[in-house]
C-alpha positions in Angstrom: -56.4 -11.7 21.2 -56.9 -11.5 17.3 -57.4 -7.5 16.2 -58.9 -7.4 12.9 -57.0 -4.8 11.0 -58.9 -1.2 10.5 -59.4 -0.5 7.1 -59.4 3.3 5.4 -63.4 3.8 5.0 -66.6 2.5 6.5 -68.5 0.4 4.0 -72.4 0.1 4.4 -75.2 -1.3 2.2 -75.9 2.6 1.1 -72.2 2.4 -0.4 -73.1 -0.4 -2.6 -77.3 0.6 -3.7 -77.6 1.5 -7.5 -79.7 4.3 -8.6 -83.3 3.3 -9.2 -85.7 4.7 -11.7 -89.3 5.3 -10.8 -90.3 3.4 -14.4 -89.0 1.6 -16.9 -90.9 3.6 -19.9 -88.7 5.3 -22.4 -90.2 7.9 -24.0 -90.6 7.8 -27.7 -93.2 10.4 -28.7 -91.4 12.6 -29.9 -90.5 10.6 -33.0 -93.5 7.7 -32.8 -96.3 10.6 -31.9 -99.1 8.7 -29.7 -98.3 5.1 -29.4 -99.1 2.5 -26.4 -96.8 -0.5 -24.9 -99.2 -2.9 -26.9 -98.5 -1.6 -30.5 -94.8 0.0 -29.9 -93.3 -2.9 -32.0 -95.5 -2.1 -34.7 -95.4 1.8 -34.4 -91.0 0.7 -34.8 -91.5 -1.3 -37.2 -93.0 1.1 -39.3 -90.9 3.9 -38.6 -88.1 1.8 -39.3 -89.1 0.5 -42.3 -88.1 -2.9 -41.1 -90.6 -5.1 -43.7 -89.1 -3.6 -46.5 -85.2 -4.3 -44.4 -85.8 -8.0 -43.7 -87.0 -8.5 -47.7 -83.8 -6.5 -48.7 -81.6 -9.2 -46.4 -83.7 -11.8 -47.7 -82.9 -11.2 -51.3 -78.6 -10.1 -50.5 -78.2 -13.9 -48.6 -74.4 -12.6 -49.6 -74.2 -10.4 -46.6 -74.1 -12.8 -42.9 -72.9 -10.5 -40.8 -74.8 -7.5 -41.0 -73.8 -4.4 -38.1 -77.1 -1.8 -37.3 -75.7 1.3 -36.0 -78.1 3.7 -34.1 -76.8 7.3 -33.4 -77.2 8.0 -29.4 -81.3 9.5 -29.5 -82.3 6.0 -31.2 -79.9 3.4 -29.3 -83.0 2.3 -27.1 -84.7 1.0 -30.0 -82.1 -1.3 -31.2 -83.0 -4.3 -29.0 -86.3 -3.9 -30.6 -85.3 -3.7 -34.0 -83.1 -6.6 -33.7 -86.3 -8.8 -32.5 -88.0 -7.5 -35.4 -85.8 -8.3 -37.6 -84.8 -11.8 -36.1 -88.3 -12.7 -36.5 -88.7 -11.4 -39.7 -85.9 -13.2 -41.1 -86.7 -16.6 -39.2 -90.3 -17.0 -40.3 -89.5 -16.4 -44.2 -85.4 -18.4 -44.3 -86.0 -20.9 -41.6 -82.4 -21.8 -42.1 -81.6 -18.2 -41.3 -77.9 -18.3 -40.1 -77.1 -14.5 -39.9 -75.4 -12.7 -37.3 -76.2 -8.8 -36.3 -74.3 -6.8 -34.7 -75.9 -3.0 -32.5 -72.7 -0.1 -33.2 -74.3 2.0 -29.8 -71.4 3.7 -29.8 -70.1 6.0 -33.0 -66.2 6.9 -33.2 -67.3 10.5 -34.5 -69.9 11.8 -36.0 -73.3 10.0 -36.0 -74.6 11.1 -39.4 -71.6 9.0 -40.7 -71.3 5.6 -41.1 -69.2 4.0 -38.7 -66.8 1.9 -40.9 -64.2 1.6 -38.7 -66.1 -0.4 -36.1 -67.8 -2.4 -38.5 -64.5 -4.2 -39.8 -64.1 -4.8 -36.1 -66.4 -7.9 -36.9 -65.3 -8.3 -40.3 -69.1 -7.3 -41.5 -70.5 -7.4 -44.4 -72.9 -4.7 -44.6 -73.4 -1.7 -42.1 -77.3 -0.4 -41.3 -77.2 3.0 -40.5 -80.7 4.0 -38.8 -81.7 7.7 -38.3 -80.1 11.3 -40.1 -77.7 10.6 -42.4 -74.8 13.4 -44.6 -74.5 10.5 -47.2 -71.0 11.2 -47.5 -69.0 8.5 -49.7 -67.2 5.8 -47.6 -64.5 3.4 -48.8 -65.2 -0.1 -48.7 -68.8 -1.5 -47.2 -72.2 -1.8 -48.5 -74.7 0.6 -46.4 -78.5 0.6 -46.1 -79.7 3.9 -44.9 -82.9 3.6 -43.2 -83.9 7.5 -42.3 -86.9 6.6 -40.2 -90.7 7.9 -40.4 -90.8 10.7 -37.5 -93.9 11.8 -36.6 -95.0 16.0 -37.9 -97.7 17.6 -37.1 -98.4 19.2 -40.3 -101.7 21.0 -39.3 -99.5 23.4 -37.1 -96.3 23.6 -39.5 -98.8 24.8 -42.0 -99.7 27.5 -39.4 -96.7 28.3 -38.6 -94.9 28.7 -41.8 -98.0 30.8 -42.9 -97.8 33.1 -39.8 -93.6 33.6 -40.6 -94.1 34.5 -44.2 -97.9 36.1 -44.8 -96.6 37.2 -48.2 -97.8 34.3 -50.4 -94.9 35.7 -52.9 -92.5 35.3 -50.5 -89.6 33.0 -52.0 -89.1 30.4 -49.5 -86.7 26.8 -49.9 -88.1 24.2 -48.0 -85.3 21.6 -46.8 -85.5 18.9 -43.3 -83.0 16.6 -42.1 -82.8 13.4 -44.0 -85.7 11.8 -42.3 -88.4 14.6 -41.6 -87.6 14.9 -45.9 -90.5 11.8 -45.9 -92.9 15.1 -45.9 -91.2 18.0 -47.6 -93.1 17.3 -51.0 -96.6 17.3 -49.5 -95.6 20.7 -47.3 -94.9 21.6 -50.5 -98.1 21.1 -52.2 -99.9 21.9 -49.6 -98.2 25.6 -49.2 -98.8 25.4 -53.2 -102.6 25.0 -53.0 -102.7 28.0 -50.4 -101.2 30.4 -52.9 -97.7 30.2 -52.5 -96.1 30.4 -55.9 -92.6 31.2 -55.1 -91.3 27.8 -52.9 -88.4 25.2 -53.7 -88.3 21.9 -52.2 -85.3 19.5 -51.4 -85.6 16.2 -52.0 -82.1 13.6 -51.0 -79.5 13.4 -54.2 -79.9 10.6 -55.8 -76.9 11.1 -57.7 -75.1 10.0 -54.2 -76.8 6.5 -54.1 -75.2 3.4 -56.1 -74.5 0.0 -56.0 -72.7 0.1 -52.8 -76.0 2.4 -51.3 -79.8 1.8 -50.9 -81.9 4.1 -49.4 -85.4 2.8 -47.5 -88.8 4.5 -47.8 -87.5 7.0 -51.2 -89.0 7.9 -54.0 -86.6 9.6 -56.6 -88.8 9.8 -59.1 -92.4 11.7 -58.1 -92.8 15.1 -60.0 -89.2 16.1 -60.2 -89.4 17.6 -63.2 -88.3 21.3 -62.5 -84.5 20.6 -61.2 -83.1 23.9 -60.3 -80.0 23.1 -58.0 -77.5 20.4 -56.2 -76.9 21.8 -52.5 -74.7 19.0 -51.3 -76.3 15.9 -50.8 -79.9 17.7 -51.1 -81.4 18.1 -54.8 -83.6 21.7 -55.2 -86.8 21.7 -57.5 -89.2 24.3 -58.5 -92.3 24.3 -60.2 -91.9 28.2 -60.9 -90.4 30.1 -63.5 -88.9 32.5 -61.3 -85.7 30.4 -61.1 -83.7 30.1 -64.3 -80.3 30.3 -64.6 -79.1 33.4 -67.0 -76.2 35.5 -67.6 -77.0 38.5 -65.0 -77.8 36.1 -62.2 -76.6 32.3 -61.3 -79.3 30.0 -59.3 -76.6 30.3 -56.4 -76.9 34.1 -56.3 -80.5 34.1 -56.4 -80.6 31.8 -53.4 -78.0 34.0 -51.4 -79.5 37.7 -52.7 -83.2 36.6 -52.9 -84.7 33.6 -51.2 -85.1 32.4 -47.5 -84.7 28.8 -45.9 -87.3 27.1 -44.0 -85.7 24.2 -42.4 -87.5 21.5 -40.4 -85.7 20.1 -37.7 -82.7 21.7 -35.9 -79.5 21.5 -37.7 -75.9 20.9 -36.6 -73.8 23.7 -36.4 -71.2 23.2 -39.2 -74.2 22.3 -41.4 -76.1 25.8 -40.1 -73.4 27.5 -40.7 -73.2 26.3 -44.3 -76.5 27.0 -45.0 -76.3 30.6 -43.6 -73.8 30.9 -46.1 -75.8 30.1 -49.3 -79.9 31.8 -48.9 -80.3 35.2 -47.7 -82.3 34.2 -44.7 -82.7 30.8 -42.3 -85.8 29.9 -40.5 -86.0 27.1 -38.2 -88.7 24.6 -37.4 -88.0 23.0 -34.0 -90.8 19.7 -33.9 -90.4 19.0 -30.7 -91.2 22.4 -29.3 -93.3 23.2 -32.5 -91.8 26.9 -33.1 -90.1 29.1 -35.6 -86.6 30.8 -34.7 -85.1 33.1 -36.9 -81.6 33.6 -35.1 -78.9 34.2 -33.8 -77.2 31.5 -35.8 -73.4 30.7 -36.4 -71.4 33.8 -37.8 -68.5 33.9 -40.4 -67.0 36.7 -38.4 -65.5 34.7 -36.0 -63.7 32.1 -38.7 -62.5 35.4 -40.1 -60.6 36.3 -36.6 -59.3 32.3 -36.8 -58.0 32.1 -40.6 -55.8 35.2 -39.2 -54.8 33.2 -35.9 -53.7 30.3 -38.6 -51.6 32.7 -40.3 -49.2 33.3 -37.9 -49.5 30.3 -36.0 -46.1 28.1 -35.3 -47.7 24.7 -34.6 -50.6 23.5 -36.4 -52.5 20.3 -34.7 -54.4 18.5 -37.4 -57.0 16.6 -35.8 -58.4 13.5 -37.2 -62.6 13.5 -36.7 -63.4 10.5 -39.2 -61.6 7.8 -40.6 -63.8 6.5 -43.1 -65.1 9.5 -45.3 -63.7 9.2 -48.7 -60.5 11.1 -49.7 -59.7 11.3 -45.6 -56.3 10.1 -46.6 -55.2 11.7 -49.4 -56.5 15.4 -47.5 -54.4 14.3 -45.0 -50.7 14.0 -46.7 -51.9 17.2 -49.2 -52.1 19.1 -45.6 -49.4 18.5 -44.1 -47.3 18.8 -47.3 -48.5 22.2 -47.3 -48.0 23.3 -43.9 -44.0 22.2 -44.4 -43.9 24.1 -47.3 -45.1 26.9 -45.4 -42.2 26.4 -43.0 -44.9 25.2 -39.9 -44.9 22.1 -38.0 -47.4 20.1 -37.4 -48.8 17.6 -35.5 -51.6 14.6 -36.3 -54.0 13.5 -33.8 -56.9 11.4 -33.7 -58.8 11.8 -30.5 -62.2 9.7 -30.9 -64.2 12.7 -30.3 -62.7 15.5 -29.8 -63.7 17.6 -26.7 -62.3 20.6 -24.5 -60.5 18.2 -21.8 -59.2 16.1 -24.6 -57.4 19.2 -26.6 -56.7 21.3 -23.5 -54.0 18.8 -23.5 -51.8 20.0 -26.3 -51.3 23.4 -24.7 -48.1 23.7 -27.3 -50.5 23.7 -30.3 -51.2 27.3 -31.3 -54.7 25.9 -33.7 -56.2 23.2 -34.5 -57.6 21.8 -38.2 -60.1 19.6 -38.1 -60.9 17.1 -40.8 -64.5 15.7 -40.4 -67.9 15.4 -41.7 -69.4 18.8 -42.7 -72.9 18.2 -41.3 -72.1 17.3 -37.9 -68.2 16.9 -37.7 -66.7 20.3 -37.4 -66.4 21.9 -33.9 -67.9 25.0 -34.9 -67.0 26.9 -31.3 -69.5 29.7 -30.8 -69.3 29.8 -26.9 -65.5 30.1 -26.5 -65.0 26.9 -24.7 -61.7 25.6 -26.4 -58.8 27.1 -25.6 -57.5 27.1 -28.8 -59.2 28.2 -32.4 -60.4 24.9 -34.5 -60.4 25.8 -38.3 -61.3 24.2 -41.5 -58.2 22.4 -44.2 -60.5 25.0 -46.6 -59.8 28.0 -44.2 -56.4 26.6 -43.7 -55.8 27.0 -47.1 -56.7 30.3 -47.3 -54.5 31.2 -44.3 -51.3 30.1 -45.6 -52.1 32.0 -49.1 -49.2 34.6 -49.4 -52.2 37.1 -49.8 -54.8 37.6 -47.8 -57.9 36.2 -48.9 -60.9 36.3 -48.1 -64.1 34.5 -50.1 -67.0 34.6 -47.3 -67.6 30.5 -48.3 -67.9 27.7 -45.5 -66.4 24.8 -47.7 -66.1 21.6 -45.8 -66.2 19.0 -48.3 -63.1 17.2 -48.3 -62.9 16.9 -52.6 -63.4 20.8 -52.8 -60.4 21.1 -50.0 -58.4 19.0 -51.6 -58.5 20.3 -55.1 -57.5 24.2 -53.2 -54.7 22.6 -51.2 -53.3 20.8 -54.8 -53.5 24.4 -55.9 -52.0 26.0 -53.2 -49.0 23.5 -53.6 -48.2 23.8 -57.4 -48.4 28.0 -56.7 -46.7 28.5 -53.2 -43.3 27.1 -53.9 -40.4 26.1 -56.1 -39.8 22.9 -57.5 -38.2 21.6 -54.2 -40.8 22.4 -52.6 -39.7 25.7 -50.5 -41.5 28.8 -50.3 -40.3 31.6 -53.1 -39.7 34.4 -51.0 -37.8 35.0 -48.1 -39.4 34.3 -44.7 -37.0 35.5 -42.5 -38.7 38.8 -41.6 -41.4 39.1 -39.0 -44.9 38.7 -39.6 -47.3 41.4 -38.2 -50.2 39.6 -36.1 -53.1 41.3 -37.4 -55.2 39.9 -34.0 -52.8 40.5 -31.4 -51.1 43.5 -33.2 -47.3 42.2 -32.7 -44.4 41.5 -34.5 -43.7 37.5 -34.2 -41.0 35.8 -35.7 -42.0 31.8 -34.9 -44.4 31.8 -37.3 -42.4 29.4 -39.4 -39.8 27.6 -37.0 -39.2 25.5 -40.1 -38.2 28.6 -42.6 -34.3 27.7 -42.2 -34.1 23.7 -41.7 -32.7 23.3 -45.2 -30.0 25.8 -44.8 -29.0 24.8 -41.3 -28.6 20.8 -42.6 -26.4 22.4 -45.3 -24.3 24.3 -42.4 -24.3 21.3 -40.1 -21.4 18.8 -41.1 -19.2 21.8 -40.9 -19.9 23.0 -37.6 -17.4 22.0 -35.3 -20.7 22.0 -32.3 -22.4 19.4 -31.4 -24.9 20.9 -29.2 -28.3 19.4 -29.5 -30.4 23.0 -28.3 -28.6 26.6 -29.0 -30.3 29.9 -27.7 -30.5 32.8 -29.7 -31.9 35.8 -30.0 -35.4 34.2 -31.5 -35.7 31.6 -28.8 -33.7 27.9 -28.8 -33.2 25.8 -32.0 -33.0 22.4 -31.3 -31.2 20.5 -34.2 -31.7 23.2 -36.9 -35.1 23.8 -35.6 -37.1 26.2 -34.2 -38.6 25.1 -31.2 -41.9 26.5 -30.6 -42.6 24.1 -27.3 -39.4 25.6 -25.7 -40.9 29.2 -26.9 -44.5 28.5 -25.4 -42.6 26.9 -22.5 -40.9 30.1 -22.0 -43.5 32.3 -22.1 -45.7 30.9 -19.2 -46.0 31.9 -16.1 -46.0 28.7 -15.0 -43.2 26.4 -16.7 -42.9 23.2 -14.1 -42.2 21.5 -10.8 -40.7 24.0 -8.4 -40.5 27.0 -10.9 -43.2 28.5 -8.0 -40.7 28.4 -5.8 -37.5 30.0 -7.6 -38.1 33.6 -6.6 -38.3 32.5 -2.4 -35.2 32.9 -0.2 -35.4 29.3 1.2 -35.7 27.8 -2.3 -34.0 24.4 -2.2 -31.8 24.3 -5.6 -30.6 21.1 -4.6 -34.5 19.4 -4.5 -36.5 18.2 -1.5 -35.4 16.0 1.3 -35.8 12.3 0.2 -38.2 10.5 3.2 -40.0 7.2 3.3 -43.3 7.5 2.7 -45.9 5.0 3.7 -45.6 1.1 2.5 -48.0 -1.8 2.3 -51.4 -2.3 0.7 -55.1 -0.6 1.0 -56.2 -3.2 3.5 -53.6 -2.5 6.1 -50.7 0.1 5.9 -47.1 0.1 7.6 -49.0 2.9 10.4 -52.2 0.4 10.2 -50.0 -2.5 11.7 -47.8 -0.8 14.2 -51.4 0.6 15.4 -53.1 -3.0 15.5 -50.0 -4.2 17.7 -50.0 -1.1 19.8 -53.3 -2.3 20.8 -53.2 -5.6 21.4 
């Protein structure tokens, strides 16, 4: 008799039935506004802009392999968009040959174009659908194409008008890149009611050349009255009251004097930013049609972190893009200026970064992140990291010999560099060490102690110089400051020290039957899944 061998679990039909959804209808209003199955490709296809797309590829035949990339809320829509565009294409160049590629997926930040994965197909031009920072890249063409979100302007009107009553109230009007389609008609509309006092934003057209075209934007309508560049925004006014004179800068007058009223919510590091430069923020959320005024990101915190960074051991640089100009060259500057500082440092590149994924470098006393400033920074304002996450900008004011402190949220990697470059050529000699002497303790202004691994690199030159003529060849010493491993400081063997919990069996040390030897060596249970050694000898038991 033939006993079929037991297996570990009972499999059933249940075990194997996917999760069902009730429909199949995704829904889109909050971008398309009222739309029906029977005109959706025609409600995308003008949102997306996609006639005046396919006549742009029709007059570039240079580019045949052409990648879309869709940031996560829009990534239904790309099997659409591709139809669209197939179609398109095939009815005007019946010898249409191209290939197109959907990026569903972003390595970092949406807002950015996603260069990295486009050379994954070699392609020749990258699409990038939805909000965009506009931040230079390195190599590829891009087509932007924002999209034409649906606004109900009759109750934006009313609600702007119930926030400020005060028709002399100054007020900047600025959206995300694709609710900017209205910002000029808001704006005249407000104007026609009364209000004298308003800016509006309209995209920097400075950012846009041969290797960039923007869909749906007109540069040119009434922009007469240019008052300010806020990063990749342009501001215009068609009142007198801002002029720039000796008592009082146009940036002043936006921080002392004038209030944002932004449509759409922002990112954090992009919130934070603009908290920083006008006096006030107001917020327009479409999608539940309201007005928030706060609480918003605070500088306080980054205060408390440049502080951390000061006396910080091991810095982690993490990596959030890889295609933003300058990336590079930020990268080496940094980590030039940490050595000089007499910190180590390590360089990571994550994908995107999250708590699980940085909770593994427990030995990292900060991190600072390099990424796209509308949506790339980890601006932390629950406390969920386990470590601080800084800016290279705040970074660079933490390694200062004096304490500095400017109350700016600078996250644009040319700005950063040029401060690092200046930090380098003023914090050390011309081989490259710090002028004073760093041997003394540094006072921990958040903790309130005395530490003295702030710089485990402060002595490698003069310990190499020692070396040859040391008759020891011991790899780690211990001293008084913790263990120096090869003329180093170690800050891992430090940390390692320090916990309460420091490995295998170091729970165990303080008990009276605490094997010093290690554990009884026993055979443990051989075969496979479908029948074990115990699985057998019970099959034959039975037999």
């Amino acid at each position: 008799m033939n006993v079929p061998l037991p297996v570990s679990t009972q499999q059933t039909e249940q075990d194997f039935s996917f999760q069902r959804f009730d429909t199949k209808n995704v829904e889109r209003s909050a971008y398309l506004g009222s739309y029906t199955q029977a005109n959706l490709l025609d409600k995308l296809s003008a949102f997306y802009s996609l006639d005046e797309l396919s006549e742009y590829l029709l007059t570039h035949p240079q580019y045949g392999k052409v990648t879309l990339q869709f940031p996560d809320s829009l990534v239904m829509d790309s099997s659409f968009v591709i139809k669209i565009i197939e179609e398109q294409l095939n009815k005007k160049d019946p010898e249409n040959k191209r290939r197109l590629w959907v990026l569903a997926d972003t390595a970092y930040s949406s807002c950015c174009v996603d260069e990295v994965a486009a050379e994954h197909v070699n392609a020749d031009l990258v699409i990038h659908f939805g909000d965009a920072c506009l931040n230079a890249i390195q190599k590829l063409p891009v087509v932007y194409s924002f999209g034409k979100p649906y606004l109900n302007l009759e109750s934006l009107i009313t609600k702007f008008k119930e926030n400020f009553p005060d028709i002399n109230s100054k007020v900047c009007l600025i959206a995300n890149s694709p609710f900017t389609y209205y910002i000029k008609q808001i704006y005249d509309e407000l104007k026609s009611s009364g209000y004298n006092n308003l800016i509006y934003s309209t995209v920097n057209k400075d950012l846009i050349n041969d290797n960039v075209t923007i869909l749906s934007q007109d540069f040119e309508s009434d922009q007469t009255n240019f008052i300010y560049t806020l990063r990749n925004r342009m501001l215009y006014s068609d009142s007198n009251t801002y002029s720039e004179d000796k008592e009082k800068s146009i940036e002043d007058q936006l921080k002392e004097d004038v209030t944002l009223f932004y449509i759409s919510v922002p990112q954090d590091p992009h919130l934070l930013y603009l908290t920083t430069m006008f006096n006030d923020v107001a917020i327009y959320d479409n999608t539940a049609d309201s007005i928030s005024n706060g609480p918003f990101p605070s500088l306080m915190k980054r205060y408390k972190y440049m502080h951390v960074a000061r006396t910080a051991g091991c810095i982690g640089v993490l990596v959030n893009t890889l295609s933003l100009r300058n990336t590079k060259e930020t990268i080496n500057k940094l980590t030039q200026l940490i050595k000089q500082n007499g910190k180590k440092h390590y360089l990571f590149v994550v994908g995107k970064p999250n708590v699980a994924k940085l909770a593994n470098f427990d030995p990292v006393d900060i991190w600072c992140i390099l990424g796209c400033g509308q949506s790339g920074i980890i601006v932390d304002q629950f406390n969920e990291f386990y470590k601080p996450i800084i800016t290279p900008y705040e970074l660079t004011m933490a390694l200062n010999q004096e304490v500095t402190w400017t109350g700016k949220w600078v996250t644009d990697f040319e700005a950063a560099l040029k401060d690092v470059e200046e930090e380098l050529a003023n914090g050390g000699d011309e081989d490259g060490t710090l002028k004073e002497e760093s041997d003394i303790p540094e006072f921990d202004a958040v903790t309130g102690r005395l530490l003295d691994t702030s710089r485990p690199l402060r002595n490698l030159k003069h310990l190499e110089l020692e070396g040859p003529t040391s008759g020891d060849k011991t790899l780690a010493k211990r001293v008084s400051g913790g263990t120096i491993i090869k003329g180093t400081v170690s800050t891992s063997v430090a940390h390692l020290q320090s916990r309460h919990w420091s490995g295998l069996g170091s729970d165990f040390q303080g008990d009276e039957e605490y094997e010093e030897e290690g554990a009884t060596i026993e055979e443990g249970i051989t075969g496979v899944a479908r029948g074990y050694g115990f699985d057998r000898h019970d099959a034959q038991s039975k037999q």
